[in-house]
KOLLOVEX-554256 format. One record per residue (C-alpha): x, z, y. Coordinates in steps of 0.25 Angstrom, whole numbers, padded with zeros to 4 digits, always signed. Each point is the difference from the previous one (the first is absolute). Example, Ala and Ser with C-alpha at 12.3 -4.5 7.8 and 13.67 -1.06 7.14 Angstrom:
+0049+0031-0018 +0006-0002+0014 
END
This chain:
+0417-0303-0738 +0005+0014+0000 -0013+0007+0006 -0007-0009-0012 +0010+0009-0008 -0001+0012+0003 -0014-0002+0001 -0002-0005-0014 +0011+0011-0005 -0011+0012+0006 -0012-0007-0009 +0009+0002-0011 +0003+0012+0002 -0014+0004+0002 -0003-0006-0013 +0008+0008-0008 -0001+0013+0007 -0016-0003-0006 +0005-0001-0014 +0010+0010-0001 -0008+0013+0008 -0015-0007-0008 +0003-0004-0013 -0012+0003-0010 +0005+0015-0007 -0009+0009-0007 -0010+0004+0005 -0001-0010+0011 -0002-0013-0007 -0010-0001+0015 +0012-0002+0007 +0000-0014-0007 -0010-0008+0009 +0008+0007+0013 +0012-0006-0005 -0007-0015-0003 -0004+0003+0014 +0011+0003+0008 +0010-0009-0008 -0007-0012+0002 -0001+0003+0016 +0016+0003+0000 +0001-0014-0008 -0009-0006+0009 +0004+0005+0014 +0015-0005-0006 -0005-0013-0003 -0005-0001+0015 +0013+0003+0004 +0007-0010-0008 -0011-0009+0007 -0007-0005-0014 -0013-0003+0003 -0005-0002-0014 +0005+0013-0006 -0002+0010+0013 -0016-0005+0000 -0002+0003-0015 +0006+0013-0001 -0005+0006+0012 -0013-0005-0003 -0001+0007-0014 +0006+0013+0006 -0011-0001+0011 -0011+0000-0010 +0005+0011-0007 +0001+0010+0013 -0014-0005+0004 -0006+0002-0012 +0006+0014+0001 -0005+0001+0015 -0014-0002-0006 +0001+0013-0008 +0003+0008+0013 -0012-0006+0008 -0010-0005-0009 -0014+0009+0000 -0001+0009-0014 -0013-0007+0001 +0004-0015+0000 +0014+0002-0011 +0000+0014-0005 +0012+0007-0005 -0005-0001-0013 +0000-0017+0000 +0014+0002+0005 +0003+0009-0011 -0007-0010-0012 +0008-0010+0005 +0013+0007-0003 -0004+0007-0013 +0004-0010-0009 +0015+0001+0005 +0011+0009-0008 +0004+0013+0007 -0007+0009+0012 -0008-0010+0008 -0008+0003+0011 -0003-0002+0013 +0005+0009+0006 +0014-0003-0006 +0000-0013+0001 -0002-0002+0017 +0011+0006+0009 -0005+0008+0013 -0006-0010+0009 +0010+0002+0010 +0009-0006-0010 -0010-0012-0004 -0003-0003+0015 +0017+0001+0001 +0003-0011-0009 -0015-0009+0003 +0006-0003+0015 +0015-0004-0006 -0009-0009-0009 -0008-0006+0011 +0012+0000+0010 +0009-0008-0009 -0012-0011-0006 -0002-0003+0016 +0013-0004+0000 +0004+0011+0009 -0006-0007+0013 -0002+0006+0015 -0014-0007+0002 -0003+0006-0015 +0001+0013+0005 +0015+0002-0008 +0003+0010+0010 -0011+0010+0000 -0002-0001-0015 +0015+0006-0001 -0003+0012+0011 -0013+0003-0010 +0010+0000-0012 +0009+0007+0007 -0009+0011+0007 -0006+0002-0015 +0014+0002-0007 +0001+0011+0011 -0012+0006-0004 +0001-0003-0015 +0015+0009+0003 -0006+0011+0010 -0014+0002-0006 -0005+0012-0010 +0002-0005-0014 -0012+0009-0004 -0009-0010+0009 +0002-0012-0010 -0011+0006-0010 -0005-0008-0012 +0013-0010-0001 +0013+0001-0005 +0007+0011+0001 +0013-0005+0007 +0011+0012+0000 +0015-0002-0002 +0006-0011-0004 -0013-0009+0000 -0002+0003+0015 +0015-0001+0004 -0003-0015-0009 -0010-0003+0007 +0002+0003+0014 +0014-0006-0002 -0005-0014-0005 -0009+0001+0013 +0011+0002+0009 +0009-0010-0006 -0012-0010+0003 -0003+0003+0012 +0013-0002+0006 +0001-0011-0007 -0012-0006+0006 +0005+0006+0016 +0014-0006-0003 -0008-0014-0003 -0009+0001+0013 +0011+0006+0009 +0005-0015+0007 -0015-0006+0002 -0004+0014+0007 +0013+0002+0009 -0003-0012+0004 -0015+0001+0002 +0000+0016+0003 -0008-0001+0014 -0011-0008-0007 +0000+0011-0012 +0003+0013+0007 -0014+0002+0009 -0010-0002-0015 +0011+0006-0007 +0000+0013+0009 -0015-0001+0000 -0004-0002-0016 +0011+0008-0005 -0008+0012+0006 -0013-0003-0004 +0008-0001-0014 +0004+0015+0004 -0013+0005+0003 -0006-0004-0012 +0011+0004-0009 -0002+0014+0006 -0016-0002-0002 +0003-0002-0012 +0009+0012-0003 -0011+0010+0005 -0010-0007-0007 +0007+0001-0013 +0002+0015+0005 -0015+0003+0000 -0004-0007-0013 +0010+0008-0006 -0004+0012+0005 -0013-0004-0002 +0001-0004-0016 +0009+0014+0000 -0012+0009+0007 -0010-0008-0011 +0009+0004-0012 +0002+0014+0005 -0016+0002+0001 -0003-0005-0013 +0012+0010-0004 -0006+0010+0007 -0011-0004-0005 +0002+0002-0015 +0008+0014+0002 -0011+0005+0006 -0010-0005-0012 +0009+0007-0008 +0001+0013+0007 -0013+0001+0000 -0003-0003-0014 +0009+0013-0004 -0006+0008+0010 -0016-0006-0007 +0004+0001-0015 +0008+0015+0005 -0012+0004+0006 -0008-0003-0013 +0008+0008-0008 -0001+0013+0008 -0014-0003-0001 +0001-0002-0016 +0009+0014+0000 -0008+0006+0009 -0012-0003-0009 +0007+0006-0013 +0004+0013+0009 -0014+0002+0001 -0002+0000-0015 +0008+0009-0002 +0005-0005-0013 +0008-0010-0009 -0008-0013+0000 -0004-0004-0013 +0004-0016-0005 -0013-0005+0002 -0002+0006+0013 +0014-0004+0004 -0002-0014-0006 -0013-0003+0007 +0004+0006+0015 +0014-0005+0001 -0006-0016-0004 -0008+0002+0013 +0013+0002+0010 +0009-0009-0009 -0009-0013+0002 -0001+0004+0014 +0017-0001+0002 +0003-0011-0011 +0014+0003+0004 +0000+0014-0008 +0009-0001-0012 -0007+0012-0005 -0007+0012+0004 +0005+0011-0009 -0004+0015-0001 +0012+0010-0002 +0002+0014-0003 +0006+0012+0004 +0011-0004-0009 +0002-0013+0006 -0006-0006-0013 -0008-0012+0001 -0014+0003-0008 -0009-0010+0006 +0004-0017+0005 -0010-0009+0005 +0001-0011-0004 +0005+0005-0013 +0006-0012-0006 +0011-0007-0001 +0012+0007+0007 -0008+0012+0005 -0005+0003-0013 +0016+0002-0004 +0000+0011+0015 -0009+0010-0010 +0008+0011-0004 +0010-0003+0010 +0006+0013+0004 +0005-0006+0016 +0010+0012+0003 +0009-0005-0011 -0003-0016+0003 +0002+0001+0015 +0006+0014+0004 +0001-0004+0015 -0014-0002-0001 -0009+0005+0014 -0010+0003-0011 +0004+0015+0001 -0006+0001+0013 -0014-0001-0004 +0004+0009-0013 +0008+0010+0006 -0004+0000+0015 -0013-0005-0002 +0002-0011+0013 -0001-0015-0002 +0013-0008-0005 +0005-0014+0001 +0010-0008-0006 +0003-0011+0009 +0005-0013-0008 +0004+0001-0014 +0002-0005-0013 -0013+0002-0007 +0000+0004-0014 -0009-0010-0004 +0010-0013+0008 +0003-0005+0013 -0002+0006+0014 -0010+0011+0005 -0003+0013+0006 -0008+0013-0004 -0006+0010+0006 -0005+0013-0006 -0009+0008+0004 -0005+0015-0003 -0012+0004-0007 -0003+0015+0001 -0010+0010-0007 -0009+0004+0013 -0002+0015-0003 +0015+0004-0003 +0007-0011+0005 +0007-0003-0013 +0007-0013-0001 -0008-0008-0011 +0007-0012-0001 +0004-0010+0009 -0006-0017+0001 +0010-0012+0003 -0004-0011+0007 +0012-0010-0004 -0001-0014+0010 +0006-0013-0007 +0008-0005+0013 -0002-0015-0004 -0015-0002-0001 +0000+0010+0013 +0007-0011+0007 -0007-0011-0006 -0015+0005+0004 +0008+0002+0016 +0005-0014-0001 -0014-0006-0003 -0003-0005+0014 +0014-0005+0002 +0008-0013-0005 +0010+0006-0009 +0005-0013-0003 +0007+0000+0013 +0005+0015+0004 +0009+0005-0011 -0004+0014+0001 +0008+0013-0004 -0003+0016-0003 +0013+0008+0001 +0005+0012+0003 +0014+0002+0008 +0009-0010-0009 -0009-0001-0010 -0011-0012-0003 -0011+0004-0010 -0010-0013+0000 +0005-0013+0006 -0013-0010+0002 +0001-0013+0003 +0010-0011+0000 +0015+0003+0000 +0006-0013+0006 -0002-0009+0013 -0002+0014+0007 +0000-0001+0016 +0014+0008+0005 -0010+0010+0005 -0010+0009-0002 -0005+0013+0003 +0000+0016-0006 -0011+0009+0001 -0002+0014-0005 -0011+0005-0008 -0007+0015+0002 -0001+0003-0014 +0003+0017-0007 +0014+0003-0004 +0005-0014+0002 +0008-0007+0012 -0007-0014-0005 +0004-0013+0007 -0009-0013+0000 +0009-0012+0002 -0007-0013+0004 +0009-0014+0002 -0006-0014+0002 +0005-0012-0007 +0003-0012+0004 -0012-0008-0003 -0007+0010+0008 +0008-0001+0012 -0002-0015-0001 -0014+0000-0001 -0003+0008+0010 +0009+0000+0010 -0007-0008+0014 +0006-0013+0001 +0000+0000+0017 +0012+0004+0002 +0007-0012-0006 -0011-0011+0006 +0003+0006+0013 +0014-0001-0003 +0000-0012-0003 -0010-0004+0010 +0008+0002+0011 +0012-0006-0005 -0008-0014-0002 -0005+0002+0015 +0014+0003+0007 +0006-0013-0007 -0012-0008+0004 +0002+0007+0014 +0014-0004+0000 -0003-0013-0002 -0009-0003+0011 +0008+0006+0008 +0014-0006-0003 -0009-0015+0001 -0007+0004+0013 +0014+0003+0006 +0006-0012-0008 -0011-0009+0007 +0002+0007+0012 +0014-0003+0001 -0002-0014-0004 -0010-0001+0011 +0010+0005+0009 +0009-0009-0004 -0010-0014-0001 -0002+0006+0015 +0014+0003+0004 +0003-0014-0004 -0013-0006+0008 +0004+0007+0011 +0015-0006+0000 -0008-0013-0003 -0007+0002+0013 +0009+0004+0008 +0008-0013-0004 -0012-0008+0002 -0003+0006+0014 +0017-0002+0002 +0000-0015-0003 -0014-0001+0008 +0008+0004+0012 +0012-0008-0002 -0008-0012-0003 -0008+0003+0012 +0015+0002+0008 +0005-0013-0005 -0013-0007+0004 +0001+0007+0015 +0015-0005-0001 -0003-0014-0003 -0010-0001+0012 +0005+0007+0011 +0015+0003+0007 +0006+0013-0005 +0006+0001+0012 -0011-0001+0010 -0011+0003-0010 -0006-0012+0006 -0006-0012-0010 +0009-0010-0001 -0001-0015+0001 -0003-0002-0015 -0014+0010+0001 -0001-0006+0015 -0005-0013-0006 -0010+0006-0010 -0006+0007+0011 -0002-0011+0010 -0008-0009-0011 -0011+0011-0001 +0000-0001+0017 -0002-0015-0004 -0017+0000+0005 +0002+0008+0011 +0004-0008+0010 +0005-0001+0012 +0012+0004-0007 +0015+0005+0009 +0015+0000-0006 +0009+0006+0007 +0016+0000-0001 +0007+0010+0005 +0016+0001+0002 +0009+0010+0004 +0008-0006+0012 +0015+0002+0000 -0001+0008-0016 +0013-0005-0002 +0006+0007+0009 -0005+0013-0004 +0006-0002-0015 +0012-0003+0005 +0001+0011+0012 -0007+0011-0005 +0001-0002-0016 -0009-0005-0011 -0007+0014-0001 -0002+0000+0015 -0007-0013-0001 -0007+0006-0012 -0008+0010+0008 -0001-0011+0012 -0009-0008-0011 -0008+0013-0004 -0004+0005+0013 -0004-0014+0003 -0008-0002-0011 -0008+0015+0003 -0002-0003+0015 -0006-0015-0004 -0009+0004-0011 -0009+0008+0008 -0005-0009+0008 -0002-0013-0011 -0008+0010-0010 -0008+0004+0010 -0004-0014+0004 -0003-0001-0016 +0014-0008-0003 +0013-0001-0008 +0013+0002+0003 +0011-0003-0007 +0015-0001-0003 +0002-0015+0000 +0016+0002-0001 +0013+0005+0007 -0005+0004+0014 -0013-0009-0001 -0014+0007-0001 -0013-0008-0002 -0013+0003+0005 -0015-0004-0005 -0013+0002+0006 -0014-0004-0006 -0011-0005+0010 +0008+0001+0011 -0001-0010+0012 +0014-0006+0007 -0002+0007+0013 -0002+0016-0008 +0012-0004-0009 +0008-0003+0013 -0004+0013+0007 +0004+0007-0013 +0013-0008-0002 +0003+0006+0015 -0004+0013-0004 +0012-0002-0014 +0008-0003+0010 +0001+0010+0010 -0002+0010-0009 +0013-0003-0007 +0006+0001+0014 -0005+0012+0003 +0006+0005-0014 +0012+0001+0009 +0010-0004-0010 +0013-0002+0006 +0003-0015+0000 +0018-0001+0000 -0001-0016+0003 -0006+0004+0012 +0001+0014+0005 -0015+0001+0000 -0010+0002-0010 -0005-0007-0014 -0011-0010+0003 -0005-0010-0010 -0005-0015+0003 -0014-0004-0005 -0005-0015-0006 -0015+0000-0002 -0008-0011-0005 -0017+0001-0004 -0007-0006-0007 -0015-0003+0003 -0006-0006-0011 +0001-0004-0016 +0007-0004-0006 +0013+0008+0000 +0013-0006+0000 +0010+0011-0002 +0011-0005+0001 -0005-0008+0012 -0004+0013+0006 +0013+0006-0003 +0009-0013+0005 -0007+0000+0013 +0001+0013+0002 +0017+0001-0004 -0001-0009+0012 -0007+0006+0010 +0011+0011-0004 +0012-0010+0002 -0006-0004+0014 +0000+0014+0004 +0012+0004-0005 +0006-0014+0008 -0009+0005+0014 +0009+0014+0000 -0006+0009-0011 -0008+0012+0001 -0015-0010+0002 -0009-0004-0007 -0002-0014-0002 -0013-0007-0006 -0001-0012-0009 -0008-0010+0005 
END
């Protein structure tokens, strides 16, 4: 109950560390569908601690669709859901929506998608709970450790909002391990071998994914550059075009010699001015630094006539041309007829003395300029800036949901130290950026999961198996032990444990199989004087007495194709199929002195042990057993009365 505690007490934690560091503010009323996010998979996960299996479902459920839906932004082709569908679908709502502030970096979503999954399977081993929660966990790592500047076109998660997040994650996470920790202690060998094995593959992609994300940006930064470099390049070369006309327009009035008339001015300079429709004005401008002739003369040009520039701009490079007779530039100023622009003057001398005539202005408009360098690229997604040192003279493009990068490159122009600043947006970066590195990402942790499934059941099976076999093996081995004492209670309850013979009760089974093969011979054979031996020599003594007996008789009555037996105390019995009364006699003599010649000693008589012999045959059905058996306990008496050791034969 306490763990159940604590654990609920981390997902409450986790939900308010959400609301406090995520809260919609100003300017990042986005933060809003994070925050439905995260909150509903702090409540849910706490339901799931709290074991209510109603509540946990429903909220984790709604915060999955919300982190898939965002998912789908990162891995879905431009082609298939465009930035732009994203962005029609989040026009409507109040404040700066887009989507690139709405979804967090994908390490984050992939974070908070396997504590999602993890908790609405319930948190099982045969789910996969285990490497669900080292994916998680190598993620968070590399959500902590990793280069912010790779989570391009998605929220921009600095500060507070990253501590918040990272936080909550955490909070989860150990929730989630504290939750797991009994079933995997006690399951740990079953876990460890997949674990070990996916968790790497995990790893290797995580990384794959990090140098992938490395390229694409590098990649999406070397294409921006080009087409920066791209458009400082037109523009240099545009001043250098329209400057080189001009020292042709000069130099054609140099030749002349003189003033140009209006009419000549008018008609000449309308050729060079609608070839550079950037030209504010081409004006003419004496040795006074009087403007006498504008083209076009309307509007403000018309007010330039009469304008003494000496006194309007006494910083003016025009006194190069006028004093000095050499080429003068501005670099970027105020123009006196508005905005931003530059001008450049030019000399116009009298060929035969050299006299300064006069000298022409070629004054550019910066903002068309730019405008005509921009035609081939999408100024809708590059803000684009001309300044100088500190100071931004035109500004192009949009001003917000600008990528936290961008890139600086100079322009050659005269007199100027002119800097083109290109930065992409947002929208662009979304658009354009390749989408592999999240689909290998991805990928590969869908395939290392489903590898540690197949492996964890393969070893589960495996060990089951082993233990289905275990237990057939014992089950053998008990079947094998009981076969064997069976087989030893059924030897015991057919033959004397002592001599190893057969007893009396297996005797009598085995003499009704001999009961067609007559003639048939019974022999009795008792030890003479055994009582003796007991008593003299001890119980034990006559023990081994009856042994050697029993081996030095059996020879001989197997050989012949007969039983012997044990019939009781010192008694043994014999029984021999097909065999006629004068071979049973001869082989009742051979019993006989081949006890004698055992040489066991006999006290009774200071000799040796010998044994008397009955013996009575049978020659033909039927068979009487105990008939057979009587006369032949009373051939035994007769012998026994005629002095023992003999053989005495039933009539």
């Amino acid at each position: 109950m306490t763990r159940r505690f604590i654990l609920m007490l981390l997902g409450l934690l986790a939900f308010g560390v959400a609301l406090l560091g995520l809260w919609p503010r100003a300017g990042h009323e986005a933060n809003a569908l994070l925050l439905i996010m995260l909150t509903l998979q702090a409540a849910g996960q706490t339901a799931w601690h709290w074991r209510n299996l109603f509540l946990s479902p429903l909220f984790l459920g709604m915060s999955l669709l919300i982190n898939l839906v965002l998912t789908c932004t990162f891995l879905l082709p431009e082609s298939w859901v465009g930035v732009d569908h994203w962005g029609a679908l989040l026009t409507a709502l109040p404040g700066d929506w887009h989507v690139a502030n709405i979804r967090p970096p994908i390490l984050i979503l992939l974070a908070c998608l396997g504590l999602n999954c993890c908790s609405l399977l319930r948190m099982r081993l045969g789910f996969g709970a285990t490497i669900q929660l080292a994916q998680t966990t190598l993620i968070l790592i590399f959500a902590i450790i990793a280069d912010p500047s790779l989570s391009v076109a998605s929220m921009p998660l600095v500060g507070v909002e990253r501590t918040t997040l990272l936080a909550f994650l955490g909070l989860l996470l150990a929730a989630q391990w504290l939750d797991l920790l009994p079933a995997l202690t006690r399951m740990w060998r079953r876990n460890v071998l997949p674990l070990a094995i996916s968790a790497s593959i995990t790893l290797v992609c995580l990384l794959a994914w990090q140098q992938q994300t490395k390229d694409e940006n590098n990649r999406i930064n070397q294409a921006t550059y080009v087409l920066g470099d791209k458009i400082a390049t037109q523009l240099s070369r545009e001043i250098d075009d329209q400057l080189n006309a001009m020292r042709r327009f000069a130099g054609f009035w140099s030749l002349m010699g003189q003033t140009p008339s209006r009419g000549e001015w008018q008609r000449l300079a309308r050729n060079y001015y609608n070839d550079f429709n950037y030209f504010q004005n081409i004006a003419f401008i004496d040795p006074d630094s009087v403007v006498t002739l504008v083209f076009p003369d309307k509007g403000g040009n018309h007010d330039l006539l009469g304008v003494r520039l000496f006194d309007a701009q006494p910083d003016t490079p025009l006194r190069n041309p006028l004093e000095l007779g050499i080429e003068g530039h501005t670099g970027i100023i105020d123009l006196l007829q508005g905005g931003k622009g530059m001008v450049s003057y030019l000399p116009v001398r009298n060929p035969r003395d050299g006299d300064i005539l006069g000298a022409i202005a070629m004054v550019v408009d910066l903002a068309p300029l730019l405008d005509q360098a921009l035609d081939a690229a999408r100024n809708d997604a590059f803000a684009i800036t001309l300044s100088e040192r500190s100071n931004v003279y035109i500004h192009v493009g949009p001003e917000s949901r600008l990528a936290p990068w961008g890139h600086r490159i100079p322009i050659e122009l005269p007199a100027t130290d002119l800097t083109l600043g290109l930065q992409p947006t947002q929208h662009y970066l979304a658009a354009s950026r390749g989408r592999l590195p999240e689909v290998t990402l991805l990928t590969g942790i869908m395939l290392s999961y489903l590898l540690f499934l197949v492996v964890y059941m393969y070893r589960r099976v495996s060990q089951e198996h082993g233990i289905v076999k275990q237990a057939n093996d014992a089950l053998k081995e008990e079947m094998t032990r009981r076969e064997r004492l069976q087989n030893e209670i059924q030897w015991l309850a057919r033959h004397d444990e002592l001599t190893q013979l057969p007893n009396r009760r297996y005797f009598l089974e085995q003499v009704q199989t001999f009961n067609g093969q007559m003639p048939l011979t019974v022999m009795i054979l008792d030890i003479d004087f055994f009582k003796s031996i007991n008593d003299k020599l001890g119980h034990l003594e006559g023990d081994r007495y009856l042994q050697k007996i029993a081996s030095v008789s059996r020879a001989p009555v197997e050989a012949a194709g007969g039983i012997l037996a044990r019939f009781g105390g010192e008694e043994f019995v014999v029984c021999i199929p097909e065999c006629p009364r004068a071979v049973g006699r001869t082989l009742a003599e051979e019993l006989r002195r081949a006890v004698q010649a055992a040489g066991l000693p006999q006290p009774a008589t200071d000799s040796v042990v010998t044994v008397s012999v009955g013996m009575a045959c049978v020659a033909r059905a039927p068979l009487r057993l105990e008939a057979l058996l009587q006369a032949a306990d009373e051939a035994l008496y007769r012998a026994k009365s005629s002095g023992r050791n003999q053989v005495q034969v039933a009539a």
